[in-house]
C-alpha positions as CSV (number, residue, x, y, z in Angstrom):
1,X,-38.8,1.0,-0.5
2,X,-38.6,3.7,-2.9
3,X,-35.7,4.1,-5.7
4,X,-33.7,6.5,-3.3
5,X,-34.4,4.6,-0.1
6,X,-31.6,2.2,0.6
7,X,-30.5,-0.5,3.4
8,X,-26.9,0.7,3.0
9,X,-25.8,4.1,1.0
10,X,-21.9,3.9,1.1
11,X,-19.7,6.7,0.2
12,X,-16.3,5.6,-1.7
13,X,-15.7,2.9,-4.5
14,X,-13.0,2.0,-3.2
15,X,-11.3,-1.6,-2.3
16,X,-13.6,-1.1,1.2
17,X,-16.4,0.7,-0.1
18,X,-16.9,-1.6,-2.9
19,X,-15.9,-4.5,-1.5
20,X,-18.3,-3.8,1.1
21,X,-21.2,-3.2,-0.9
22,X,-20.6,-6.4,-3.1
23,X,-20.9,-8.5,0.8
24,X,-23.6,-6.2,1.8
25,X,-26.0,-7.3,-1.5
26,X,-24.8,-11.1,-1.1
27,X,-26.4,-10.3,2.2
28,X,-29.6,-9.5,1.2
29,X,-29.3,-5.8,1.7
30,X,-30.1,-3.0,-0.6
31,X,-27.0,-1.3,-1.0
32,X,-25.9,1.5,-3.1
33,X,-22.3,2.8,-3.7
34,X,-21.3,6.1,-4.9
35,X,-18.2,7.3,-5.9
36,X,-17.1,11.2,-7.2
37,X,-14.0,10.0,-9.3
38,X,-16.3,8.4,-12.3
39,X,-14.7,5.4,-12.2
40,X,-15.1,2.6,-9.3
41,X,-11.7,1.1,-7.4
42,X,-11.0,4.7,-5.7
43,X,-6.8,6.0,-5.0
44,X,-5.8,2.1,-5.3
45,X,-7.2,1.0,-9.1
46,X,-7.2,4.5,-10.6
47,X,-4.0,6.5,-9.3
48,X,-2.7,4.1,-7.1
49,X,-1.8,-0.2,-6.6
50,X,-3.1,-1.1,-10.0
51,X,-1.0,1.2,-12.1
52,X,2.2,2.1,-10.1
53,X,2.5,-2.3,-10.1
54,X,2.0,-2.1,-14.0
55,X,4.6,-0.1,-14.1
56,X,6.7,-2.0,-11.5
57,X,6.5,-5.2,-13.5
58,X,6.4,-3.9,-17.2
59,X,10.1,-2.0,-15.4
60,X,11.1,-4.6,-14.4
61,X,10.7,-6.7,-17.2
62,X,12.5,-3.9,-19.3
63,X,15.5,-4.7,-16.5
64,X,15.4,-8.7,-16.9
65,X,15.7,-8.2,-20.7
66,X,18.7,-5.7,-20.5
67,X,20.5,-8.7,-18.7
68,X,19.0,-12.1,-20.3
69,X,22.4,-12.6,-22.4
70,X,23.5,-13.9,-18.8
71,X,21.0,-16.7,-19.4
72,X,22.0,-17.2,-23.1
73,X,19.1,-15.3,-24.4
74,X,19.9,-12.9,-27.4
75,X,17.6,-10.3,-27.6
76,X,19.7,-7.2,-29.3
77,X,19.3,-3.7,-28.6
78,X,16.5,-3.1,-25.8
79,X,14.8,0.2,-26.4
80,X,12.0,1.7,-24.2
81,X,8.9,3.0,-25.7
82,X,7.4,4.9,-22.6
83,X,3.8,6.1,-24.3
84,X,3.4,2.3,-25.1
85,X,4.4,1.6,-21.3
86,X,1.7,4.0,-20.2
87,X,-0.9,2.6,-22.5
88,X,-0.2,-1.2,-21.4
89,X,-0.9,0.5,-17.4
90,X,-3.7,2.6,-18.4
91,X,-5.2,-0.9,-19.8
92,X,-4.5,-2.7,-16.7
93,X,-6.7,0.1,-14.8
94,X,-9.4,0.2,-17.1
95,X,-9.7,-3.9,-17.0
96,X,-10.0,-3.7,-13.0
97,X,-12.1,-0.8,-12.9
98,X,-14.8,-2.1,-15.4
99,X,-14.4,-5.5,-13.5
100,X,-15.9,-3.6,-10.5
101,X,-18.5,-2.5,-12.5
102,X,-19.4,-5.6,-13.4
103,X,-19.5,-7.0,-10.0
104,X,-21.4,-4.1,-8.5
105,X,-23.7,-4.4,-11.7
106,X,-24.1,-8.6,-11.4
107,X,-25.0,-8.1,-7.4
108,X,-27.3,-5.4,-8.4
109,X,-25.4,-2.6,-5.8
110,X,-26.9,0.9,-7.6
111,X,-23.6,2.3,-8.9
112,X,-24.2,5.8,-8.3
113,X,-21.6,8.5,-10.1
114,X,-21.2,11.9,-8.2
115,X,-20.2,13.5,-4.7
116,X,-21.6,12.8,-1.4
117,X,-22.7,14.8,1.0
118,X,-24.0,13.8,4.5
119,X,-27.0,16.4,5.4
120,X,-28.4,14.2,8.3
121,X,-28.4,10.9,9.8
122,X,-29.6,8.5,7.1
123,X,-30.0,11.2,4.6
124,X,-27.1,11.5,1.3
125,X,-27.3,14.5,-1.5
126,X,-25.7,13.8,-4.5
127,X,-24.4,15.9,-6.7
128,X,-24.3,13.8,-9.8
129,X,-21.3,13.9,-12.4
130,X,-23.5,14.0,-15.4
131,X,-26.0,17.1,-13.9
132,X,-28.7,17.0,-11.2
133,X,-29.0,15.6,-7.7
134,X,-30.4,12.6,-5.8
135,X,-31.4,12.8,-2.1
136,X,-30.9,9.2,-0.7
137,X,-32.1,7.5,2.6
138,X,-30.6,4.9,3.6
139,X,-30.9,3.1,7.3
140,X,-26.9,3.0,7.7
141,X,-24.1,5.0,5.7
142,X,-21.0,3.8,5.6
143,X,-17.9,6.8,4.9
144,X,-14.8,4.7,2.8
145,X,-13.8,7.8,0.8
146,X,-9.9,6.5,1.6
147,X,-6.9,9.1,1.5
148,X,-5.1,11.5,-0.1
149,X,-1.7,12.8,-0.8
150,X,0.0,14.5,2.3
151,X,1.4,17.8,1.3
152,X,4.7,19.2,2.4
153,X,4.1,22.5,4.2
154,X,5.5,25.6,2.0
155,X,5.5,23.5,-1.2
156,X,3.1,23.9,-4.2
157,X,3.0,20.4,-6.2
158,X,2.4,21.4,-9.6
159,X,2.2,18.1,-11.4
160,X,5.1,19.1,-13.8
161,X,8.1,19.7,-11.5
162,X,6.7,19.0,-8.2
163,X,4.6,16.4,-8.7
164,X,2.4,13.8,-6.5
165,X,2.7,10.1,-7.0
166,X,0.0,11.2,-9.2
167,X,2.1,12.7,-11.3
168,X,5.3,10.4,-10.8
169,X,2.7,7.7,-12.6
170,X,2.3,9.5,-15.8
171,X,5.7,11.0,-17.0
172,X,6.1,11.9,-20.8
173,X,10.0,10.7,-20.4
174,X,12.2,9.8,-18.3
175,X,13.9,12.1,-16.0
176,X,17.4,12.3,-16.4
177,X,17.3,12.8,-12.5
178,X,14.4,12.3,-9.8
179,X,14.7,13.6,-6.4
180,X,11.9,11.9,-4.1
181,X,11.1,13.5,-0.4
182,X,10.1,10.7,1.5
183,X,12.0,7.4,1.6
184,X,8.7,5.2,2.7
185,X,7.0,2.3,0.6
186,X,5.7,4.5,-2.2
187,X,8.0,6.9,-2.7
188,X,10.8,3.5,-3.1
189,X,8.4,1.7,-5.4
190,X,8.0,4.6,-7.7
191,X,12.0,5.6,-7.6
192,X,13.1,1.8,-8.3
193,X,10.7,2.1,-11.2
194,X,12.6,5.2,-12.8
195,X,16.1,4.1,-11.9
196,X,15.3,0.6,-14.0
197,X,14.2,2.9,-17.0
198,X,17.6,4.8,-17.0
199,X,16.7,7.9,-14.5
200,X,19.1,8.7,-12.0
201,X,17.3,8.6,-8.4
202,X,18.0,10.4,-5.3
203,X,15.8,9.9,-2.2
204,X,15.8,12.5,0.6
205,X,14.4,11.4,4.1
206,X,14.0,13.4,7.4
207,X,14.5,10.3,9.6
208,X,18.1,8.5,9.6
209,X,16.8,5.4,8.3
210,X,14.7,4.3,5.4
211,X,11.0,2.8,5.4
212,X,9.4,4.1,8.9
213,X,8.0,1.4,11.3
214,X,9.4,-1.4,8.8
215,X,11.8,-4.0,11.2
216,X,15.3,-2.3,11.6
217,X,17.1,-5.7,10.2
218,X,14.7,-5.7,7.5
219,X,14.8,-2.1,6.6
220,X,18.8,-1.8,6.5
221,X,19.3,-4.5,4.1
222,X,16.5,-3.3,1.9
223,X,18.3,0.0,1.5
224,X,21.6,-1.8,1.1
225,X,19.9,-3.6,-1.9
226,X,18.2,-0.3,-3.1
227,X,21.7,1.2,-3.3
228,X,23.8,-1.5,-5.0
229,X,20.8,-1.1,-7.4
230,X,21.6,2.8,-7.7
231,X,19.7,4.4,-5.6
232,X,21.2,7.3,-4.0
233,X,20.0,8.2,-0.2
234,X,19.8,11.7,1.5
235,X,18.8,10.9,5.4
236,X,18.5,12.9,7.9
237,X,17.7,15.4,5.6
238,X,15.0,17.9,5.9
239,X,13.5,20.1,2.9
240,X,13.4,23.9,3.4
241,X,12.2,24.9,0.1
242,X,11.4,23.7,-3.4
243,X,11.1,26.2,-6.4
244,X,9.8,24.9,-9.8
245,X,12.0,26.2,-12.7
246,X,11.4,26.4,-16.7
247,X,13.2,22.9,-17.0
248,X,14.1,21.8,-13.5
249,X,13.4,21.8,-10.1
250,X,15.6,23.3,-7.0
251,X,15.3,21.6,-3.1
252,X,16.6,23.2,-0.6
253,X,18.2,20.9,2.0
254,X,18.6,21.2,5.6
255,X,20.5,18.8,8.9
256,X,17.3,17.7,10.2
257,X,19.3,17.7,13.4
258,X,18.8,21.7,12.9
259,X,22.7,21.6,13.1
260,X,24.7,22.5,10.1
261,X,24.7,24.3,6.4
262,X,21.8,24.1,4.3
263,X,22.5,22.4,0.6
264,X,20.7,22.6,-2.5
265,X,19.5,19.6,-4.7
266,X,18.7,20.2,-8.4
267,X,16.5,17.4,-10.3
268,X,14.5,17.5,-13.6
269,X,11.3,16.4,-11.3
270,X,10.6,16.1,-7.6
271,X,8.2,13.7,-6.3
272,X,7.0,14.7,-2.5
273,X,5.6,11.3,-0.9
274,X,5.4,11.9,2.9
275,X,2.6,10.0,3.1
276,X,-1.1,10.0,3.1
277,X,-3.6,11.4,5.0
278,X,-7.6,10.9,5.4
279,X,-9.6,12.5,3.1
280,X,-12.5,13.6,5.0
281,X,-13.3,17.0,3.9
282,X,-16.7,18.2,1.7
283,X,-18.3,15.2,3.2
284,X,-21.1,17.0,5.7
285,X,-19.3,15.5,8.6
286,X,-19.4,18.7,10.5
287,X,-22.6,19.1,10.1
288,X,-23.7,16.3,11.1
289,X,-21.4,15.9,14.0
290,X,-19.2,13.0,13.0
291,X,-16.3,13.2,15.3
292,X,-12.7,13.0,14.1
293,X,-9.0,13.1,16.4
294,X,-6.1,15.0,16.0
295,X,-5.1,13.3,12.8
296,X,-8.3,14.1,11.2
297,X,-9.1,10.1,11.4
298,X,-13.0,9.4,11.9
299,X,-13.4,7.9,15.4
300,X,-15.2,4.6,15.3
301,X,-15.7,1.5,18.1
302,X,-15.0,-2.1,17.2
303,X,-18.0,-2.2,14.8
304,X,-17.3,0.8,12.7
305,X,-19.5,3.1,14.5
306,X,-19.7,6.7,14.5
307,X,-20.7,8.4,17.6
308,X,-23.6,9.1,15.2
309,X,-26.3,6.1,14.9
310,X,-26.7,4.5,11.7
311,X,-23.0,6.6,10.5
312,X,-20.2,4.1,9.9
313,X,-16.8,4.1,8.4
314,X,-13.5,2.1,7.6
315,X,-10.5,2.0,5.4
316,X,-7.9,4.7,5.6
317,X,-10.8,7.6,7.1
318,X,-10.0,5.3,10.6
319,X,-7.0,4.3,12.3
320,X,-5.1,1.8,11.4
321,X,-2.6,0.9,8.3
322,X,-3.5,2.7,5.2
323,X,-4.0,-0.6,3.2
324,X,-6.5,-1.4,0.2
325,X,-6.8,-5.2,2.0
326,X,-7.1,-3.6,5.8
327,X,-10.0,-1.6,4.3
328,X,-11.5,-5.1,2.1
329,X,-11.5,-6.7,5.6
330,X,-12.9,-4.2,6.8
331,X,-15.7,-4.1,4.7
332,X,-16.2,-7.8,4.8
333,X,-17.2,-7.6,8.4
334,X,-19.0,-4.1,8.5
335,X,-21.3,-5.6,5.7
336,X,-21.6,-8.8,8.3
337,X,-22.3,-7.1,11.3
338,X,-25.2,-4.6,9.6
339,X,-26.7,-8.0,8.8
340,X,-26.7,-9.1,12.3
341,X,-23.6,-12.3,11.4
342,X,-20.3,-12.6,13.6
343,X,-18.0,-10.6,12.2
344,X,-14.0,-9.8,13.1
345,X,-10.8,-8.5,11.4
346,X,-7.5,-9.2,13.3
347,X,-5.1,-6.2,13.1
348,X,-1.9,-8.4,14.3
349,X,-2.3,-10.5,11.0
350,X,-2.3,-7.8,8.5
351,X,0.3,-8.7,6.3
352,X,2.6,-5.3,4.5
353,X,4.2,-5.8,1.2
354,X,6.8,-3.1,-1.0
355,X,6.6,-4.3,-4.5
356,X,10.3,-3.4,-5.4
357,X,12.6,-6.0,-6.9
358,X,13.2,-7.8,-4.6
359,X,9.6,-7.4,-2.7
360,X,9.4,-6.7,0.9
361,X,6.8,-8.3,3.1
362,X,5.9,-8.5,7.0
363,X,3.3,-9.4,9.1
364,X,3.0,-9.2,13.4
365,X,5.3,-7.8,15.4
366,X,9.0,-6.1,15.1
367,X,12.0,-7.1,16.8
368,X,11.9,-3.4,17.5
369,X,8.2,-3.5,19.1
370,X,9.0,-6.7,21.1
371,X,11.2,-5.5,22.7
372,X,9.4,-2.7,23.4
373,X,7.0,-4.6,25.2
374,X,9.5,-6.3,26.9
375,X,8.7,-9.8,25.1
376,X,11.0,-12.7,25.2
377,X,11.8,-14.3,21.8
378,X,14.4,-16.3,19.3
379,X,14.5,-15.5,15.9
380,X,15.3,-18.1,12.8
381,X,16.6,-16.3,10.0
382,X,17.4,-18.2,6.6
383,X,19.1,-16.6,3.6
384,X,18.1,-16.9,-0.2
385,X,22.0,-17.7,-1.1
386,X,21.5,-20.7,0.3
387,X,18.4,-21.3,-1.7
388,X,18.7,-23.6,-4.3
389,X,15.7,-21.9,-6.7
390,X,16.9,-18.4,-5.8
391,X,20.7,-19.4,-6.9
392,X,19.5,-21.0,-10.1
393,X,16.8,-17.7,-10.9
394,X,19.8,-15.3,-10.2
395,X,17.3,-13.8,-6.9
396,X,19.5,-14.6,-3.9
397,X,19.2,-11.1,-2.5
398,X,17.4,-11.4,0.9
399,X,16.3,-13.6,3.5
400,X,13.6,-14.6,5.6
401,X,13.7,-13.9,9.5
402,X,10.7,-15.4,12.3
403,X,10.4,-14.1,15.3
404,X,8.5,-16.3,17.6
405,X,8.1,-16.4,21.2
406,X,10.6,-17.6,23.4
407,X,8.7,-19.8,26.0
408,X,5.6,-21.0,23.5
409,X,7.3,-21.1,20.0
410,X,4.1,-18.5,18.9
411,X,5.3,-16.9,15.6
412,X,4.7,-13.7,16.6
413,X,6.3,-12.0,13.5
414,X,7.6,-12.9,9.9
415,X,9.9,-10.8,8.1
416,X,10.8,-11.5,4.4
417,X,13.3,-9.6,1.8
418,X,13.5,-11.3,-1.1
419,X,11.9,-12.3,-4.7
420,X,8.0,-13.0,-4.6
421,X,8.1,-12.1,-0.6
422,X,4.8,-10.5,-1.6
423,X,3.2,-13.7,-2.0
424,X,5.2,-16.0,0.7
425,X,4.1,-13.9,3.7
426,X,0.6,-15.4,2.9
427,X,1.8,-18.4,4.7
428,X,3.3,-17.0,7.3
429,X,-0.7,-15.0,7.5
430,X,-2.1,-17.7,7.7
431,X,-0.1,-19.9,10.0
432,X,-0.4,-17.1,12.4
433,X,-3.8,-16.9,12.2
434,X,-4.1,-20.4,13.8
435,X,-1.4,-19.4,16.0
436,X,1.1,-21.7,14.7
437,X,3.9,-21.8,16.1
438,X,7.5,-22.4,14.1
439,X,7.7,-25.7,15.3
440,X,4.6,-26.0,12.7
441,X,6.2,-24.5,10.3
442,X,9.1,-26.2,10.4
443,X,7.1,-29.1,10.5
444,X,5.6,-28.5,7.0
445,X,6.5,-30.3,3.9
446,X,7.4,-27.4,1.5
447,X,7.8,-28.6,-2.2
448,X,11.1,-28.3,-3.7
449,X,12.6,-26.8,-5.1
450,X,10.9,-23.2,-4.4
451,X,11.9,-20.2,-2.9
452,X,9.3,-21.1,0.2
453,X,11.8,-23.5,1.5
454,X,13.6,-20.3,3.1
455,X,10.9,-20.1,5.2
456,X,10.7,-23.5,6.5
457,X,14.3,-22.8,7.0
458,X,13.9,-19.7,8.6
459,X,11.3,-22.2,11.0
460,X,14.2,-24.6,11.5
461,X,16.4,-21.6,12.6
462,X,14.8,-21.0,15.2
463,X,15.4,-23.9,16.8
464,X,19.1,-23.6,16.1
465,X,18.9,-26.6,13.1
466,X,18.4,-25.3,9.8
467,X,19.2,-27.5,7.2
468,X,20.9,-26.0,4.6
469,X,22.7,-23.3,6.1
């Protein structure tokens, strides 16, 4: 096999792509990853998780310090020093993005730094970063080149005024005020980090409710916490126009009802997050005939496939939730099944977390989508004010709610708001994985005291006998 002949060529260093290279070349497969950006880890190390949850925790530390003369800790005058802020995230990227290296390096993947183009089946040109081309073979390809920012139609983001979450991650100050269109997970992570480092926020949404597909329960007393926090809500809002001035920027506000007055909304910056969308384009896919749907997703059976042979892809190019571990599990299993192992990723386990103080976290069903599907269930619900660990840690905001079905005790869905929710919904993963039910749960010895008693609680509620409520 010659230096540009490959058993796996696979476009995107992403958390799929590379993930999936590293399991490929465990595998015995010779696998080589290229990536256009320069730096492995794709949207999530470089522009994306890794540095908006530096700056959620180093905010959220600045917050805790403001207020730890309520725990008899005398600290003086607080001050922010944002460029130092931005240097402590900037060396949180570079940390995870050489650690990539390093791992695709150590499982000798052929890091390869440049953009991808598909010119056949099993055929990749290059066009490398530092001059020149490559032509690779390769007996599969594997497309995890991830997403990008959704525009909003009509409005130019500029990166000063307007500005991406790009942008919203790299701000020389503070803004005195933010306005963010979208009130979904990014757009809330990013505001709470400005309104802890003194910016007043304002969030404008087109829907009359905050954090799309999120459980209702969940959702409203999110937004209730969001608010006694300062954040100021706009819904059912839609924007008509934005204009970037010299030191400002100017929204133009509309019922999204199409009924009523429009308003204006003036804010030193703007920060459109409407979402994501696949980023598919400049890849060859035309020309080679990769089909895509409506949404410009890449179509793809339960392996991966392409209706092209030896053309796979995953991540946030398919359908699915646009998730850095949805596309790692993804990966995982790809790698597996091109190396002829059982492989399998169960989409009603994927767990969803907004890294806010408090965190939100989910995983399975609803109480909106079971009742959709016409599904009989109880639902235990436990606050944190009855917690003894969140009482004596000043974290009582929140609660944790399990759904679980009403004739087998199946936990068909766990819903948590609260401190470190991030990290307990792993149990409630993994419990439903082996399709526990909350009789198992309940049944678990949970050490005290921790906040993961509220969700033994929570299992205990549904059975009408919590213990400490």
């Amino acid at each position: 096999m010659s230096d540009d002949s490959f058993d796996l060529v696979i476009i995107g260093a992403g958390p799929g792509g590379y993930v999936c290279a590293l399991r490929a070349a465990q595998l015995g497969l010779k696998t080589a990853c290229i990536d256009k950006r320069g730096e492995p880890g794709g949207t999530c190390l470089n522009v994306g998780c890794i540095p908006s949850k530096a700056l959620l925790h180093a905010s959220e530390v600045f917050a805790q310090a403001q207020h730890a003369g309520d725990m008899g800790i005398k600290l003086g005058s607080v001050k922010l020093d944002l460029e130092k802020m931005m240097a402590y995230k900037q060396s949180g990227i570079d940390g995870n993005t050489q650690g990539v290296s390093f791992l695709l390096k150590k499982n000798k993947v052929e890091e390869i730094k440049g953009a991808a183009t598909l010119t056949a089946p099993g055929k990749v040109d290059v066009a490398l970063l530092d001059g020149g081309t490559r032509q690779l073979s390769a007996k599969n390809i594997v497309i995890a080149t991830g997403s990008e920012v959704t525009p909003l139609p009509g409005i130019e983001i500029d990166e000063e005024r307007i500005v991406s979450s790009m942008g919203a991650l790299s701000f020389d100050a503070v803004p005195k005020h933010l306005a963010i269109v979208g009130a979904g997970i990014i757009g809330l992570e990013l505001g709470s980090v400005w309104r802890r480092l003194g910016a007043e926020v304002t969030v404008v949404e087109f829907l009359d409710r905050i954090t799309p597909g999120v459980d209702a329960d969940l959702a409203k007393n999110f937004q209730r916490v969001l608010k006694k926090q300062g954040i100021k809500f706009m819904l059912g809002k839609k924007v008509t126009g934005a204009k970037a001035l010299k030191a400002s920027a100017k929204l133009t506000l509309a019922p999204a009802s199409g009924d009523g007055e429009e308003e204006t909304l003036t804010a030193d910056r703007v920060l459109i997050s409407i979402g994501r969308r696949p980023h598919t384009q400049g890849l060859g896919l035309e020309a080679v005939g990769v089909v895509r749907d409506s949404a410009g997703r890449i179509e793809t059976d339960a392996h991966f496939k392409t209706n092209i042979d030896g053309i796979y892809a995953l991540g946030d190019v398919i359908s699915g939730p646009m998730l850095a571990h949805k596309a790692e599990d993804e990966g995982v299993a790809l790698a597996e099944h091109l190396a002829g192992k059982p492989s399998h990723v169960n989409y009603d386990v994927i767990p969803g977390v907004i890294y806010t103080a408090p965190e939100v976290a989910w995983v399975g069903k609803s109480e909106e989508e079971l009742k959709d599907a016409g599904t009989e269930y109880k639902v235990g619900k436990f606050p944190f004010t009855a917690n003894g660990r969140a009482k004596v840690n000043g974290t009582t905001d929140g609660f944790v709610k399990i759904l679980a079905d009403a004739h087998t005790d199946k936990v068909l869905g766990v819903h948590i708001l609260g401190a470190q929710a991030g990290d307990m919904i792993a149990e409630a993963a993994v419990a439903m994985e082996f399709s526990a039910s909350a009789e198992d749960i309940a049944r678990t010895c949970h050490a005290h005291p921790t906040l993961t008693e509220a969700v033994k609680e929570a299992a205990l509620a549904v059975d009408g006998r919590a213990l400490h409520m």
